[in-house]
C-alpha positions in Angstrom: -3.5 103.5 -16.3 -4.5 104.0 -12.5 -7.5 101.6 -13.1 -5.1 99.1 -14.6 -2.9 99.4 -11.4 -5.5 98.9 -9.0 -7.0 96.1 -10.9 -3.2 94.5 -10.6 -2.7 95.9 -6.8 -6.0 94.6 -5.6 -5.8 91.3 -7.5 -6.3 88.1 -4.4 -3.0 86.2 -5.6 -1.1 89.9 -5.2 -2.6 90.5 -1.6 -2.2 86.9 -0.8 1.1 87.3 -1.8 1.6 90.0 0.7 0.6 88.1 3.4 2.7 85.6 2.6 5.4 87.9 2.7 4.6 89.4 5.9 4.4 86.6 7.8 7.5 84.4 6.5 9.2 88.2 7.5 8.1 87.0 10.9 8.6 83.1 10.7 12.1 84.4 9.7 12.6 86.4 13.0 11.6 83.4 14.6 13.7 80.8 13.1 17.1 83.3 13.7 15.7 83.4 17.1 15.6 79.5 17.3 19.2 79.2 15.8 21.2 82.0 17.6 19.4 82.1 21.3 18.8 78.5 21.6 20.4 76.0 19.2 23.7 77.9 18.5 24.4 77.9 22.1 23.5 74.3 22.9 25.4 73.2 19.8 28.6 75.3 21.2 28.6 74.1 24.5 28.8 70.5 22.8 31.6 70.8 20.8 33.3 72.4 23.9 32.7 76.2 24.2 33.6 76.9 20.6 31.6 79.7 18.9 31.9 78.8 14.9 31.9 82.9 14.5 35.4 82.7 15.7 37.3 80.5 13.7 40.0 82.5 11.6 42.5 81.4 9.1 45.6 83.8 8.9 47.2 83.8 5.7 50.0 86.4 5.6 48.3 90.2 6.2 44.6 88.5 5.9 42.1 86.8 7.8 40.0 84.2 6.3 36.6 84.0 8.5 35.8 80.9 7.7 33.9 80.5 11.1 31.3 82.6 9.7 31.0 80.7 6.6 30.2 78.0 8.7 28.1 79.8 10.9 25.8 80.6 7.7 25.6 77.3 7.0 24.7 75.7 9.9 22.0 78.7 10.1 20.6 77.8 6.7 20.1 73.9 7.1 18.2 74.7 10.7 16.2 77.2 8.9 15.6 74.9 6.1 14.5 72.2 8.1 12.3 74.7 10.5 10.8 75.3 7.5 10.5 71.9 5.8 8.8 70.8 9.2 6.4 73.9 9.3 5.2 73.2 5.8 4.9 69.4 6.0 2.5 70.3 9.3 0.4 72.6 7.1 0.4 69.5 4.7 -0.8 67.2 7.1 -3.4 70.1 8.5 -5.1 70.5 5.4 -5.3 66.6 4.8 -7.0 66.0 7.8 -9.5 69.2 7.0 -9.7 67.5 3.4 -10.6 63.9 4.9 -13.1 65.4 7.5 -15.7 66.5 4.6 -18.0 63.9 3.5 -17.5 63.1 -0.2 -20.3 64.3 -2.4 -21.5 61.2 -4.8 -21.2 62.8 -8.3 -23.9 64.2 -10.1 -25.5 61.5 -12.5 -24.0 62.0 -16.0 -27.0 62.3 -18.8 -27.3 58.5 -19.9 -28.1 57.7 -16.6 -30.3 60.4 -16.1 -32.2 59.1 -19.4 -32.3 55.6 -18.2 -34.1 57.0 -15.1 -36.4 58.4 -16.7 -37.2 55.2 -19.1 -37.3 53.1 -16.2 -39.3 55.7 -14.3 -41.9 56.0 -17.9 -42.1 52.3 -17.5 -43.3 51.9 -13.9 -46.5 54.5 -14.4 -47.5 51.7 -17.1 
């Protein structure tokens, strides 16, 4: 069972996975970063100082924060679209990488191989 586990464990698609864990753990950080330190602000000071976190709706003995709820929102399209435009880079990265190596001709397929070597029989006669 233990050589079936480290099989699994040290597998490249689970360690790549791992990675890619790690570091969208960190692309995270830097995204909330983006949206509360520098957007968030920005966005507040143009819809005239108000901070979305304190809208409240008081209905009898309770509050409805629906300020957050838009706060969340807000949050997740920037995020989203911090992460549509990092992928679409890595897109466009690997293209140009893609387009920079010289396409291989293909290897002859057999008839043509055949018919070189008929025409090259032909030219020692």
């Amino acid at each position: 069972m233990w050589k079936d586990f480290k099989a699994f464990a040290f597998k490249g698609n689970i360690v790549d996975m791992a990675i890619g864990v790690i570091i969208g753990t960190a692309f995270g950080k830097i995204v909330s970063s983006l949206v509360n330190d520098m957007l968030m602000p920005v966005i507040g000071v143009l819809l005239g100082g108000i901070d979305l976190n304190d809208l409240v709706f008081h209905y009898h003995d309770t509050e409805v924060k629906y300020g957050a709820f838009l706060q969340t929102v807000v949050d997740f399209f920037i995020v989203a679209f911090s992460i549509f435009l990092f992928i679409k880079g890595i897109g466009k990265f690997k293209r140009k990488q893609e387009e920079a190596k010289p396409a291989e001709p293909p290897a002859p397929s057999r008839e043509e191989t055949l018919l070189a070597e008929i025409r090259d029989l032909l030219k020692q006669r």
